[in-house]
PyMOL Python script that loads the backbone (N, CA, C, O; Angstrom):
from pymol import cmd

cmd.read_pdbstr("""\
ATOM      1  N   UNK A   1     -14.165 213.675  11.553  1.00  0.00           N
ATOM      2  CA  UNK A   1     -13.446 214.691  12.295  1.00  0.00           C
ATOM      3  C   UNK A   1     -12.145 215.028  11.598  1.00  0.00           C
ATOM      4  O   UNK A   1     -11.599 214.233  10.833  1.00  0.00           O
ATOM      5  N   UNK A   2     -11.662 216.232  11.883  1.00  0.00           N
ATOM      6  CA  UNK A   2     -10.619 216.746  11.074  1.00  0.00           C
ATOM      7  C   UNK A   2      -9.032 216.091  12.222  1.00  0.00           C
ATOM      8  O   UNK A   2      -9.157 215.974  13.441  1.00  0.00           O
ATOM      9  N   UNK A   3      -7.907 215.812  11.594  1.00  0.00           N
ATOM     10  CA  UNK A   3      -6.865 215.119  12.186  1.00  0.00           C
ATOM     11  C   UNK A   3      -5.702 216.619  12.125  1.00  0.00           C
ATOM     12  O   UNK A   3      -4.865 216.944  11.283  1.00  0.00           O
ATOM     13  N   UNK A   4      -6.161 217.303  13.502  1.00  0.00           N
ATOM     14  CA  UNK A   4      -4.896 218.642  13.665  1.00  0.00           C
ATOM     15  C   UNK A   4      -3.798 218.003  13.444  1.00  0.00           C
ATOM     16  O   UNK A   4      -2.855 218.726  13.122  1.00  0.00           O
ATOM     17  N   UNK A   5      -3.485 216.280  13.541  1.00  0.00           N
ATOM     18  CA  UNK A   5      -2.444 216.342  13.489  1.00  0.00           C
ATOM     19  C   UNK A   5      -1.094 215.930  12.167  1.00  0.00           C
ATOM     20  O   UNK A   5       0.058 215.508  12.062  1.00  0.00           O
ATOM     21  N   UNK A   6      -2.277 216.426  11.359  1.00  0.00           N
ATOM     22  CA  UNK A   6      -1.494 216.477   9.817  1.00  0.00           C
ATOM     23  C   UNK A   6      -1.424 217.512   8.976  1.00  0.00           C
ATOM     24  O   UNK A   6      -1.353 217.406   7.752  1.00  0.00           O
ATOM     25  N   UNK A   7      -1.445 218.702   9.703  1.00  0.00           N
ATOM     26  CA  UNK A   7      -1.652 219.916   9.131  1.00  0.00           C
ATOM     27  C   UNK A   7      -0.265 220.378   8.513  1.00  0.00           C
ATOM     28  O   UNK A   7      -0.266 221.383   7.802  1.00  0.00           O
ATOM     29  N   UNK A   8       0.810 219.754   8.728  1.00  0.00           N
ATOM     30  CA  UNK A   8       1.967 219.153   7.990  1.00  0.00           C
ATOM     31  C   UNK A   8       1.836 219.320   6.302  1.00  0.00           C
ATOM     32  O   UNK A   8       2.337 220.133   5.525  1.00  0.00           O
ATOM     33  N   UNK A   9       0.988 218.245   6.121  1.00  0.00           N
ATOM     34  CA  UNK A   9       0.932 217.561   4.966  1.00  0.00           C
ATOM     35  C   UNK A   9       0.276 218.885   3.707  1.00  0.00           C
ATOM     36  O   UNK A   9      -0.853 219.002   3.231  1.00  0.00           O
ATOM     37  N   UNK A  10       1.378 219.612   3.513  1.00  0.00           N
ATOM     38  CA  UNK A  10       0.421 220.242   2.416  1.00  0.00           C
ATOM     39  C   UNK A  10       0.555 219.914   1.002  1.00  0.00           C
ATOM     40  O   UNK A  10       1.225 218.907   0.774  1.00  0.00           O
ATOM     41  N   UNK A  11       0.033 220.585  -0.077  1.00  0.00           N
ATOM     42  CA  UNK A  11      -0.210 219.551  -1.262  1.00  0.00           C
ATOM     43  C   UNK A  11       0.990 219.330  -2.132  1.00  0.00           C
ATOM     44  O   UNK A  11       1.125 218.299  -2.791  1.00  0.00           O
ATOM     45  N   UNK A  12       1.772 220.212  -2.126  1.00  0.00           N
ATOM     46  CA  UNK A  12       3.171 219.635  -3.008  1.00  0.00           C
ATOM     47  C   UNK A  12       3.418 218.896  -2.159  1.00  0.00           C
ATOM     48  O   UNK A  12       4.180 218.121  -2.738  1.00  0.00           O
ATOM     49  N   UNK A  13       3.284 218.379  -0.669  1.00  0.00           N
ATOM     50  CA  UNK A  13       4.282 217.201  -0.230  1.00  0.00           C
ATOM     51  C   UNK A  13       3.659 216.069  -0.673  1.00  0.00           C
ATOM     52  O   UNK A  13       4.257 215.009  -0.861  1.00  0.00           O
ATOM     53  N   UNK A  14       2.169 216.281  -0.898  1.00  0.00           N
ATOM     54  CA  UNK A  14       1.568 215.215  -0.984  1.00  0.00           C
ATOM     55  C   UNK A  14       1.181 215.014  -2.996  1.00  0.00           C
ATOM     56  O   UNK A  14       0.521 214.160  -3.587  1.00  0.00           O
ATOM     57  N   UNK A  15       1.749 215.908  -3.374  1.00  0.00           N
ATOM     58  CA  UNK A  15       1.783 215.369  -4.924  1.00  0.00           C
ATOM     59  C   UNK A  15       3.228 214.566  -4.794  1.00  0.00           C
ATOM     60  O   UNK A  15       3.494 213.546  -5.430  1.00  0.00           O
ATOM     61  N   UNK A  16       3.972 215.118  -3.998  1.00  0.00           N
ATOM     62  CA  UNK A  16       5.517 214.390  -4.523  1.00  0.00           C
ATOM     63  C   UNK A  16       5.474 213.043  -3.792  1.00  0.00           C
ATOM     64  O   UNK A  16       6.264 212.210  -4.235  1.00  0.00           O
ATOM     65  N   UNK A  17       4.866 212.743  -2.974  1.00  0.00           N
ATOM     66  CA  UNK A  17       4.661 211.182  -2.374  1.00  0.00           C
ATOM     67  C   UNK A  17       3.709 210.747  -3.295  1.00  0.00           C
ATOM     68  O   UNK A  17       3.639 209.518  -3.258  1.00  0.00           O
ATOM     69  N   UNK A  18       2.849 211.306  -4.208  1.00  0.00           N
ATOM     70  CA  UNK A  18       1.573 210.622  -5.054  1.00  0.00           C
ATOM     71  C   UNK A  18       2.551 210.055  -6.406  1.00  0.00           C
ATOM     72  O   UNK A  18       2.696 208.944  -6.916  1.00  0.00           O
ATOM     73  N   UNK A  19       3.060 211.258  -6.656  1.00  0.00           N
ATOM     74  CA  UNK A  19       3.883 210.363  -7.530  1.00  0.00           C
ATOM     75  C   UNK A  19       5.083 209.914  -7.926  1.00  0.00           C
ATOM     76  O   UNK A  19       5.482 209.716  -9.073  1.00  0.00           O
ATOM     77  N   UNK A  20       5.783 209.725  -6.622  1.00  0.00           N
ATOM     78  CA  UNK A  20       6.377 208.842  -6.021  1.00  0.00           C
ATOM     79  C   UNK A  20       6.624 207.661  -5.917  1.00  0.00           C
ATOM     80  O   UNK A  20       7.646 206.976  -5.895  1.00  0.00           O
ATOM     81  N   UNK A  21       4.735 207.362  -5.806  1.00  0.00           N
ATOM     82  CA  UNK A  21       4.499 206.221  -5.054  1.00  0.00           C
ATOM     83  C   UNK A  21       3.747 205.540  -6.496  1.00  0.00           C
ATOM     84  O   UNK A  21       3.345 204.392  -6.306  1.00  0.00           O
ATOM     85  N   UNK A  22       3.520 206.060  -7.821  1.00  0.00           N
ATOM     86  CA  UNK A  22       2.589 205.664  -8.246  1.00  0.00           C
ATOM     87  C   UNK A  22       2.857 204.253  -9.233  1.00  0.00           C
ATOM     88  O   UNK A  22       3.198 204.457 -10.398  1.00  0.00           O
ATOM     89  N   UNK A  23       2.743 203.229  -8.886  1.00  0.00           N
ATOM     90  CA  UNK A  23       2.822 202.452  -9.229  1.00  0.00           C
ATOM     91  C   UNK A  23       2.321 201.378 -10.344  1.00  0.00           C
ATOM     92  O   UNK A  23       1.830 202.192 -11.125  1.00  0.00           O
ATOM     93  N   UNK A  24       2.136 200.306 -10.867  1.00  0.00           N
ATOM     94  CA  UNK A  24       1.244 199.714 -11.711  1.00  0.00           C
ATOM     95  C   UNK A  24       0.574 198.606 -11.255  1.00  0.00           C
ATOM     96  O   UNK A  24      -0.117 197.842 -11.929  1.00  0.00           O
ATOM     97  N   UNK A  25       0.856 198.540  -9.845  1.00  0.00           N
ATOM     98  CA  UNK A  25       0.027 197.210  -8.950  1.00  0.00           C
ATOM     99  C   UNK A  25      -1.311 197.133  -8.809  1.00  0.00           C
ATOM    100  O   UNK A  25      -1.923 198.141  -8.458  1.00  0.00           O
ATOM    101  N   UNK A  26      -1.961 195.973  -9.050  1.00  0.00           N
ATOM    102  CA  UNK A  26      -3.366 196.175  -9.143  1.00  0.00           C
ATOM    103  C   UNK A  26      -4.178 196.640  -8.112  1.00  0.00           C
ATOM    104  O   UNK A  26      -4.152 196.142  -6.986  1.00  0.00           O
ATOM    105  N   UNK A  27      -4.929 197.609  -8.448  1.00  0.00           N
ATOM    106  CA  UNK A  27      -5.356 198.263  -7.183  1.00  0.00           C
ATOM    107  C   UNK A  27      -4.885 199.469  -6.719  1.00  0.00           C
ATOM    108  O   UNK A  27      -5.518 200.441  -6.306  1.00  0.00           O
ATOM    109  N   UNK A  28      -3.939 199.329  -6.810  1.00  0.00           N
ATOM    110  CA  UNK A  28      -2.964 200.858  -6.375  1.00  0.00           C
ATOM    111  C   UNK A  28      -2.872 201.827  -7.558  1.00  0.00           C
ATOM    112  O   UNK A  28      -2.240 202.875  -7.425  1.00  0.00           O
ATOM    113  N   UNK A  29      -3.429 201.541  -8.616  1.00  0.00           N
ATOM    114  CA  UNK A  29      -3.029 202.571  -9.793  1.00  0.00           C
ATOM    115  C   UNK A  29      -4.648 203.423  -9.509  1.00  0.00           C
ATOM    116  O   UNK A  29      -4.658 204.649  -9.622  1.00  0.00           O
ATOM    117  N   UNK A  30      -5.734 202.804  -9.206  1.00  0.00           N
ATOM    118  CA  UNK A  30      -6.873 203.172  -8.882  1.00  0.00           C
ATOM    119  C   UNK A  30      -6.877 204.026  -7.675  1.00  0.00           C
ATOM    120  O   UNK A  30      -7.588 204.974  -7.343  1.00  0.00           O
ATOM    121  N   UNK A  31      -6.170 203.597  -7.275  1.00  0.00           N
ATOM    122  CA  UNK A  31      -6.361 204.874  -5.825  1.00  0.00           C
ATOM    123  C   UNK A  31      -5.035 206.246  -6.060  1.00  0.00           C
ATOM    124  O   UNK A  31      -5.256 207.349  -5.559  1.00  0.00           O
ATOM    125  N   UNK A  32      -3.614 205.970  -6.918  1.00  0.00           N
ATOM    126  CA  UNK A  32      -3.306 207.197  -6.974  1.00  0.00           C
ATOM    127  C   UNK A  32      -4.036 207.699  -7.868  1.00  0.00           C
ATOM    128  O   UNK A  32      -4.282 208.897  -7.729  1.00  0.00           O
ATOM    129  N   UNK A  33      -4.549 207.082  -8.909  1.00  0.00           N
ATOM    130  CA  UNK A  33      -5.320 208.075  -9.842  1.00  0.00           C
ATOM    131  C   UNK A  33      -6.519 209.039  -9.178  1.00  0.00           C
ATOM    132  O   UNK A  33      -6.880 210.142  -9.588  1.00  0.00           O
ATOM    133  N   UNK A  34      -7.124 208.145  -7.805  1.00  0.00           N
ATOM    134  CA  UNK A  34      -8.151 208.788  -7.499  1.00  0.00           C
ATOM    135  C   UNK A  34      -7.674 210.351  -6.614  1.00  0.00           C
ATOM    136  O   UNK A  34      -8.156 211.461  -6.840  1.00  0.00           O
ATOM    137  N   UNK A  35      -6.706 210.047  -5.683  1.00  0.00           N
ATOM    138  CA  UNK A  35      -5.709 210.589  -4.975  1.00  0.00           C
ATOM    139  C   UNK A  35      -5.106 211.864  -5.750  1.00  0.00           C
ATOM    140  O   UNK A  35      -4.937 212.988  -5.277  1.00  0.00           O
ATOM    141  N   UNK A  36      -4.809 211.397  -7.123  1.00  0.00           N
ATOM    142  CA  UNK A  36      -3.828 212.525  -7.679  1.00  0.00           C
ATOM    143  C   UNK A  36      -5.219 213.719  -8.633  1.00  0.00           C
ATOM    144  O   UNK A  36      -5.061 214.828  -9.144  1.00  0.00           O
ATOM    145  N   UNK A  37      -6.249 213.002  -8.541  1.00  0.00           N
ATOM    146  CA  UNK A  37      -7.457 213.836  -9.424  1.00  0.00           C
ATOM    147  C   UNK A  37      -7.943 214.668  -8.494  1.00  0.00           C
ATOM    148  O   UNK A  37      -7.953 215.821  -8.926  1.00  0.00           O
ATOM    149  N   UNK A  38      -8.450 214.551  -7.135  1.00  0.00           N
ATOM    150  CA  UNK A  38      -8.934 214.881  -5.925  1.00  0.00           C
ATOM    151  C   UNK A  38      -7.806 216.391  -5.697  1.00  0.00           C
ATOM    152  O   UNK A  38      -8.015 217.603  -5.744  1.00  0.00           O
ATOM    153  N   UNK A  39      -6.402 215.416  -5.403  1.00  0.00           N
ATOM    154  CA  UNK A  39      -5.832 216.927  -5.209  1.00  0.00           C
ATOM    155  C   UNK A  39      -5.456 217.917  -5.993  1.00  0.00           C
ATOM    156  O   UNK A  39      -5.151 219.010  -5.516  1.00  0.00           O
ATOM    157  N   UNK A  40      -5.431 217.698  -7.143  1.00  0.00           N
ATOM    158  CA  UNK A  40      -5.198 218.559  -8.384  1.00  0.00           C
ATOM    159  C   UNK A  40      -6.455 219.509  -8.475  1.00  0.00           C
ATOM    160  O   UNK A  40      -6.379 220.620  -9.000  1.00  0.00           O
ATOM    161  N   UNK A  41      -7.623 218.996  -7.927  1.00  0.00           N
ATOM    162  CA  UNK A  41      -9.216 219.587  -8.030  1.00  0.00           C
ATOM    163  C   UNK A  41      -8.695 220.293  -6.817  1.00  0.00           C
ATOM    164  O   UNK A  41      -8.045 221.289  -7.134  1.00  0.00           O
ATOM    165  N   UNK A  42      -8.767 220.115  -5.685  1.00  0.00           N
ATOM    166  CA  UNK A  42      -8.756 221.312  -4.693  1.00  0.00           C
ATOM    167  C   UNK A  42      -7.726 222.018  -4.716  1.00  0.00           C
ATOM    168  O   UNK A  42      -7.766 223.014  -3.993  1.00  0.00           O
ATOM    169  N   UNK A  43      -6.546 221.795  -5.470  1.00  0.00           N
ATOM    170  CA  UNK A  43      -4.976 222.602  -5.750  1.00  0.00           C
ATOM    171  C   UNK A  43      -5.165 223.101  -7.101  1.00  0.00           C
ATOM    172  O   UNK A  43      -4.302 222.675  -7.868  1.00  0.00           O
ATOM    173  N   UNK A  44      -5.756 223.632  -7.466  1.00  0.00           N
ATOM    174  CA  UNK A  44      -5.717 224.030  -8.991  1.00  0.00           C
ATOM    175  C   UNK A  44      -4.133 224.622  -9.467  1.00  0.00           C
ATOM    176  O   UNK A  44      -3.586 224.352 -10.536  1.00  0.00           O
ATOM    177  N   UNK A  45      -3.751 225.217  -8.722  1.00  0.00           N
ATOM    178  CA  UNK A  45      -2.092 225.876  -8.488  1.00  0.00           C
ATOM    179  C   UNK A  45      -1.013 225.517  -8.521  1.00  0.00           C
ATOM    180  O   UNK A  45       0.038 226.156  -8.582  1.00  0.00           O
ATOM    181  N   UNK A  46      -1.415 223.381  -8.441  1.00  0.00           N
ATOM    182  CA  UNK A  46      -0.374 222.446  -7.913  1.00  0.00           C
ATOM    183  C   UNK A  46       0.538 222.281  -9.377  1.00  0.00           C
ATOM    184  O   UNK A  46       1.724 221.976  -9.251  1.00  0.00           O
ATOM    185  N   UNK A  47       0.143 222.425 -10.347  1.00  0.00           N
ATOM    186  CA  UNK A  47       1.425 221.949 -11.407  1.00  0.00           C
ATOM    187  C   UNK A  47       2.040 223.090 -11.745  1.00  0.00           C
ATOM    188  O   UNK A  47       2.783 222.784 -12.677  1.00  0.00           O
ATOM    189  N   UNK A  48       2.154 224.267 -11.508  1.00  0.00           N
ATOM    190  CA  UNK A  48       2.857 225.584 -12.077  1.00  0.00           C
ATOM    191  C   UNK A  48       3.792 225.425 -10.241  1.00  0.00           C
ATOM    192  O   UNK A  48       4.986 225.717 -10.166  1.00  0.00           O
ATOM    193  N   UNK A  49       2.953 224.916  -8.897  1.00  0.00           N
ATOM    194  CA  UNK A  49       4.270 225.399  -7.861  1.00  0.00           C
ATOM    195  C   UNK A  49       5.069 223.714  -8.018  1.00  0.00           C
ATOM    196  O   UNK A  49       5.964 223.402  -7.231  1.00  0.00           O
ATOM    197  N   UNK A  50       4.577 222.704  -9.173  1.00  0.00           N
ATOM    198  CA  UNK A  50       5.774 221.118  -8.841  1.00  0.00           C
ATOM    199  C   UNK A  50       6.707 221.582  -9.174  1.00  0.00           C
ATOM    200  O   UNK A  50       7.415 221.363  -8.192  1.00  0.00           O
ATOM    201  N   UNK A  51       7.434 222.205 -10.001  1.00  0.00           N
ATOM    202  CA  UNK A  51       8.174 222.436 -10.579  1.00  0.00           C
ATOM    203  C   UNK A  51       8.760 221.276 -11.675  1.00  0.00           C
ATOM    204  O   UNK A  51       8.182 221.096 -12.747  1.00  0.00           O
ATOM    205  N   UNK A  52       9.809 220.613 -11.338  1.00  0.00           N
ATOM    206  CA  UNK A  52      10.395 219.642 -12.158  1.00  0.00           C
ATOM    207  C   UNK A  52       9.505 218.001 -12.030  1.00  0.00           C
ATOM    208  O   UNK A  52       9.475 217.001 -12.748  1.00  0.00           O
ATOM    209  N   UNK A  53       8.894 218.367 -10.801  1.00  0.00           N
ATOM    210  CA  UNK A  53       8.289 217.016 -10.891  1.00  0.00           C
ATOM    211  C   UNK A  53       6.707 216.741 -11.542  1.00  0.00           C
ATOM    212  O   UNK A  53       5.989 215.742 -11.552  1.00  0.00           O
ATOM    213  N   UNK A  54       6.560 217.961 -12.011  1.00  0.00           N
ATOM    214  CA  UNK A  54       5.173 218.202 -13.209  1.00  0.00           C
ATOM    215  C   UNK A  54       5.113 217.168 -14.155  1.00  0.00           C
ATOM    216  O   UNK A  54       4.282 216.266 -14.259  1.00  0.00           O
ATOM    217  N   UNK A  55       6.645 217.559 -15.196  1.00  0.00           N
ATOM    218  CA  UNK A  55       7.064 216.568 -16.282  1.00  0.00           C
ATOM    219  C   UNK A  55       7.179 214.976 -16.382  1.00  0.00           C
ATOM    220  O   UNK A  55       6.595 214.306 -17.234  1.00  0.00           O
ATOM    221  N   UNK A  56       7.976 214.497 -15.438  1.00  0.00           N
ATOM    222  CA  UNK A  56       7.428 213.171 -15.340  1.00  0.00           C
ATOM    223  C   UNK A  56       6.270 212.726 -14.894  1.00  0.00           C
ATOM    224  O   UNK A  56       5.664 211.855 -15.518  1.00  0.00           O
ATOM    225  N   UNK A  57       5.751 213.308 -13.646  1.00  0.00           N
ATOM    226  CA  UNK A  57       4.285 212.459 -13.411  1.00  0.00           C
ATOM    227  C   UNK A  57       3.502 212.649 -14.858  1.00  0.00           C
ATOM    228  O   UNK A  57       2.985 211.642 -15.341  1.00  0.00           O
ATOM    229  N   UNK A  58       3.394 213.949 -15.587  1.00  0.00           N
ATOM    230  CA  UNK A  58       2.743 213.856 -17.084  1.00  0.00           C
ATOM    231  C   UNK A  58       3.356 212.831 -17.896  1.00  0.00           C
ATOM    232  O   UNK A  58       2.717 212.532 -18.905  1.00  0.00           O
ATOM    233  N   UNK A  59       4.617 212.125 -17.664  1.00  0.00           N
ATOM    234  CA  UNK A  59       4.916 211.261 -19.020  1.00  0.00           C
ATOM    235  C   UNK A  59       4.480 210.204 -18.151  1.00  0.00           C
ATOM    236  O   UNK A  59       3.785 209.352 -18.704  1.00  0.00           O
ATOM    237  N   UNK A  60       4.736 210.033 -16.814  1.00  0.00           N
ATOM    238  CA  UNK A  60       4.170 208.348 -16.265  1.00  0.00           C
ATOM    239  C   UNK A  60       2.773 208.143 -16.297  1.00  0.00           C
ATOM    240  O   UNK A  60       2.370 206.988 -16.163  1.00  0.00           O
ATOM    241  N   UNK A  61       1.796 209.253 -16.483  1.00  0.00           N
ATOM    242  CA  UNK A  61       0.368 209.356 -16.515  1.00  0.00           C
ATOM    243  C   UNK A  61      -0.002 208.884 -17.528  1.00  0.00           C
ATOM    244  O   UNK A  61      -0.929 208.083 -17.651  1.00  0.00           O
ATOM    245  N   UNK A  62       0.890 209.463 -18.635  1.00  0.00           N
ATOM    246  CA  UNK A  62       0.453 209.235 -20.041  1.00  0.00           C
ATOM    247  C   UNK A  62       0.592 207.363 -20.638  1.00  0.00           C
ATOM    248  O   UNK A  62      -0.185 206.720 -21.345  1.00  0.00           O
ATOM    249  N   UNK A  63       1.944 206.943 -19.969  1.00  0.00           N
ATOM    250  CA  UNK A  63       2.308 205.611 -20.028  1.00  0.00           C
ATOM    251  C   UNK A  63       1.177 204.713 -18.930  1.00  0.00           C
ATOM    252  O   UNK A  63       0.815 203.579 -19.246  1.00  0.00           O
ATOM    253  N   UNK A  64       0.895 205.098 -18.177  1.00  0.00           N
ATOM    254  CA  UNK A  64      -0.280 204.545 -17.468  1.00  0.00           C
ATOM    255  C   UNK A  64      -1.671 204.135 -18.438  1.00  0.00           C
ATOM    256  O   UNK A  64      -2.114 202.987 -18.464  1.00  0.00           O
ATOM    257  N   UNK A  65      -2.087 204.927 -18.983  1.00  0.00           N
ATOM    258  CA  UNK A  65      -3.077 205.225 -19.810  1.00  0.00           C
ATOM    259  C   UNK A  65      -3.272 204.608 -21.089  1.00  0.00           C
ATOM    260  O   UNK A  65      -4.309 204.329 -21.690  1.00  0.00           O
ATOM    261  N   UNK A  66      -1.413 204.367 -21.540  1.00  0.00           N
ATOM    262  CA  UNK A  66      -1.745 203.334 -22.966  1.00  0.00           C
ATOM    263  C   UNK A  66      -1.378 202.118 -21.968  1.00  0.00           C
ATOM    264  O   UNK A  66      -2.237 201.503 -22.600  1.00  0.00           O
ATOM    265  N   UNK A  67      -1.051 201.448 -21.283  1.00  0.00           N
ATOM    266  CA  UNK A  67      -0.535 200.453 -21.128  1.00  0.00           C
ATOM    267  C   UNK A  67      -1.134 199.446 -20.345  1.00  0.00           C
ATOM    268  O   UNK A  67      -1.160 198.251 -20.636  1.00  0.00           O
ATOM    269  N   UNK A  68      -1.782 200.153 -18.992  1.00  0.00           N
ATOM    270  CA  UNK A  68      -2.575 199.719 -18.172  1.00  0.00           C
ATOM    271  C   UNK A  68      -3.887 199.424 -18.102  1.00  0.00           C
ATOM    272  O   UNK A  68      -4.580 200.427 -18.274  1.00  0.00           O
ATOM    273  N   UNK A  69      -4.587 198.283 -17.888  1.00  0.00           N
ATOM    274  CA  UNK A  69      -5.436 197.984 -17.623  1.00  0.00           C
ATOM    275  C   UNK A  69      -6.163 198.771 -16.464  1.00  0.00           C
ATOM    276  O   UNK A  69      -5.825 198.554 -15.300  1.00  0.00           O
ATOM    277  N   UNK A  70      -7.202 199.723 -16.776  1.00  0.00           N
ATOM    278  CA  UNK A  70      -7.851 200.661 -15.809  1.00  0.00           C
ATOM    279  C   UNK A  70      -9.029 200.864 -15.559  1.00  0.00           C
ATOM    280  O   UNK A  70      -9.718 200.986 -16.571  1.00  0.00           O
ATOM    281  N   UNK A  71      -9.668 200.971 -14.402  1.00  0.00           N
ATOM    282  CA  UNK A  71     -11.180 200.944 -13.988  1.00  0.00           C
ATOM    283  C   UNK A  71     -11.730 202.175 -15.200  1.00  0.00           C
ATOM    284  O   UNK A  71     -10.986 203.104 -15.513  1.00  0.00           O
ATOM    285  N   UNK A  72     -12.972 202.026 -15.732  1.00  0.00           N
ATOM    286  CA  UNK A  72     -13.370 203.454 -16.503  1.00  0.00           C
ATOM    287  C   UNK A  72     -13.232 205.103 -15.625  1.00  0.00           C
ATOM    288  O   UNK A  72     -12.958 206.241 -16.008  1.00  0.00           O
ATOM    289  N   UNK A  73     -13.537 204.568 -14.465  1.00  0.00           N
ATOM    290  CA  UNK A  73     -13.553 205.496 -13.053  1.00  0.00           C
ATOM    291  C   UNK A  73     -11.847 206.185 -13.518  1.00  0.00           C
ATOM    292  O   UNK A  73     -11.612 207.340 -13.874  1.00  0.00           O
ATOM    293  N   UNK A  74     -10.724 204.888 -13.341  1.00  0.00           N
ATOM    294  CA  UNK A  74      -9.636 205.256 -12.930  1.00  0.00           C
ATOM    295  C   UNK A  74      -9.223 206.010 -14.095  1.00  0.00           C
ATOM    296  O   UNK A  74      -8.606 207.068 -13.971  1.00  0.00           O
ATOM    297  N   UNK A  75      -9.512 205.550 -15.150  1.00  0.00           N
ATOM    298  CA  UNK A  75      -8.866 205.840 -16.591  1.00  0.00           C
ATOM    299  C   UNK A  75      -9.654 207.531 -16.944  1.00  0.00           C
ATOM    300  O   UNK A  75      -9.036 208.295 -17.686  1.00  0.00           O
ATOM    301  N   UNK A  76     -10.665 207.857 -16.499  1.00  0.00           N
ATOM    302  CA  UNK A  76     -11.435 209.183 -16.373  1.00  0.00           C
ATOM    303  C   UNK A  76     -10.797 210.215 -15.764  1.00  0.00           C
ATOM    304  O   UNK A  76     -10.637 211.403 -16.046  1.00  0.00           O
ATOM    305  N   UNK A  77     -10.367 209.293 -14.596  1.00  0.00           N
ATOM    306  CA  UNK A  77      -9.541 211.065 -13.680  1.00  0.00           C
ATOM    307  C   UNK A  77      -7.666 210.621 -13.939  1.00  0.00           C
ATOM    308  O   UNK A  77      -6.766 211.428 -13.704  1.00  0.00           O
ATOM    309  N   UNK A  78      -7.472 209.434 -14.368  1.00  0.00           N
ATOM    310  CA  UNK A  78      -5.966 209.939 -14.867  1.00  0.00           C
ATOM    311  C   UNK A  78      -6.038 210.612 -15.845  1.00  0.00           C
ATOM    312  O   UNK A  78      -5.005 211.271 -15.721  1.00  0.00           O
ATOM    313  N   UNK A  79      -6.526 210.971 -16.805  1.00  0.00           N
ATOM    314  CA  UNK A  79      -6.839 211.448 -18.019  1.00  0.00           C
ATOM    315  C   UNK A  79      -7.312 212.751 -17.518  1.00  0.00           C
ATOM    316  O   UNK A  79      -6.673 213.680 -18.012  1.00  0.00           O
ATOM    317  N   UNK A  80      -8.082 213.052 -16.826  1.00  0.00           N
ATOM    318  CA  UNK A  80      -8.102 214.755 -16.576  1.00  0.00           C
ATOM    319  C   UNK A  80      -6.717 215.055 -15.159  1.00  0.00           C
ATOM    320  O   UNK A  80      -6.513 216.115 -14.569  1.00  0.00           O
ATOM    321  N   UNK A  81      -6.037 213.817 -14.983  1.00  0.00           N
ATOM    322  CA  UNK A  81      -4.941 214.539 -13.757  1.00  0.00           C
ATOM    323  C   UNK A  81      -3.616 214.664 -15.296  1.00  0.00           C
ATOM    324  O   UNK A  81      -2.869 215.625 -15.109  1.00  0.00           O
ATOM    325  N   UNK A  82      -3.410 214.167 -16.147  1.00  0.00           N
ATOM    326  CA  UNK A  82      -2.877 214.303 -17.060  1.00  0.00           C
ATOM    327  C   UNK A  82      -3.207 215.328 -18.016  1.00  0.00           C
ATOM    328  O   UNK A  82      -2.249 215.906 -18.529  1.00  0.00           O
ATOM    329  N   UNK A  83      -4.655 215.753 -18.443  1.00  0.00           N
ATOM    330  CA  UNK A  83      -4.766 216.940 -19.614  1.00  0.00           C
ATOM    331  C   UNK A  83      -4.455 218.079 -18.636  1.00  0.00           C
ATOM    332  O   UNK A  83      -4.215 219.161 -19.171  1.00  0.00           O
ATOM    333  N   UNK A  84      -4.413 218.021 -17.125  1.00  0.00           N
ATOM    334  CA  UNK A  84      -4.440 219.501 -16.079  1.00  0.00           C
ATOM    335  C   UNK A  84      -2.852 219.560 -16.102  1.00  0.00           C
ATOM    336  O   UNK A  84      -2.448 220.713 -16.252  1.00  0.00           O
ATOM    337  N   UNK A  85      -2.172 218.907 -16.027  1.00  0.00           N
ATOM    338  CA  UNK A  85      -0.600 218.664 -16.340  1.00  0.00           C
ATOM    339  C   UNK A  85       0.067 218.826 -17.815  1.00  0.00           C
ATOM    340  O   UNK A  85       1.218 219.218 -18.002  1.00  0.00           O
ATOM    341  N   UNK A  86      -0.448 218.620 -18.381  1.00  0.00           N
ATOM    342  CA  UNK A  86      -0.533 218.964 -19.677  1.00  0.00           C
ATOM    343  C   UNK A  86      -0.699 220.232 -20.203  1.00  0.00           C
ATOM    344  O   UNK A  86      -0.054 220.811 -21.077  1.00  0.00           O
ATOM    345  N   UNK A  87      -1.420 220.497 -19.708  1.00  0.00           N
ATOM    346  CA  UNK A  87      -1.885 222.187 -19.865  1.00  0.00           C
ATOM    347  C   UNK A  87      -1.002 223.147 -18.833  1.00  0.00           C
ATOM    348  O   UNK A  87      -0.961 224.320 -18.460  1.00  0.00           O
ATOM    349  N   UNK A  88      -0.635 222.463 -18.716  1.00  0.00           N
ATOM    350  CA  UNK A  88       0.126 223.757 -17.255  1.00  0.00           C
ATOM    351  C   UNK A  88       1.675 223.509 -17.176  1.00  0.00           C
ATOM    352  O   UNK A  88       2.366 223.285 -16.182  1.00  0.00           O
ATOM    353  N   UNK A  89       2.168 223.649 -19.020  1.00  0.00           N
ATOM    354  CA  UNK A  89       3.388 223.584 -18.769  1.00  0.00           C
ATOM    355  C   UNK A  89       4.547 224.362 -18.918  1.00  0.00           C
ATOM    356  O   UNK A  89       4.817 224.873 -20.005  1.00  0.00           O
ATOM    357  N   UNK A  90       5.500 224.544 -17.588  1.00  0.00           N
ATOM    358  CA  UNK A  90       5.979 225.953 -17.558  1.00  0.00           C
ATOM    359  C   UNK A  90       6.943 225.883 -19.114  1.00  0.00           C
ATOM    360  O   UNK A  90       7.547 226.879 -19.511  1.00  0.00           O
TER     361      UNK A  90
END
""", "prot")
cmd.dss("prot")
cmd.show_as("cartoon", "prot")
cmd.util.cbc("prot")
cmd.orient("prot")
């Protein structure tokens, strides 16, 4: 069922809490990656309206990626939430 009562939450609020929040704790890097791939797919629009906060989540994505130990899953969609950030820079 759909929750009317988060109709609040639209997607720049919820990129700027994604990466925010995105951390290197085990477990948790797997779910913003999954989190930040998901909404970037239904927001195609989302890195041209972040504005300033485009640039770092692309450099913390990128440091994620050499550094971290990552599910193939996780390391697949940080890597396309990073080339979509990458590509979309004002």
């Amino acid at each position: 069922m759909r929750d009317r009562g988060l109709a609040g939450w639209d997607a720049l609020t919820l990129l700027r809490g994604l990466a925010t929040g995105l951390v290197e704790a085990p477990g948790f890097v797997d779910l913003y990656a999954h989190s930040l791939h998901v909404l970037l797919a239904v927001a195609p629009w989302l890195p041209q309206a972040a504005g300033p906060l485009a640039s770092p989540l692309r450099e913390r994505t990128a440091q994620l990626l050499d550094g971290v130990h990552l599910s193939a899953r996780s390391r697949r969609e940080l890597g396309r939430v990073h080339y979509v950030l990458d590509n979309n820079r004002t």
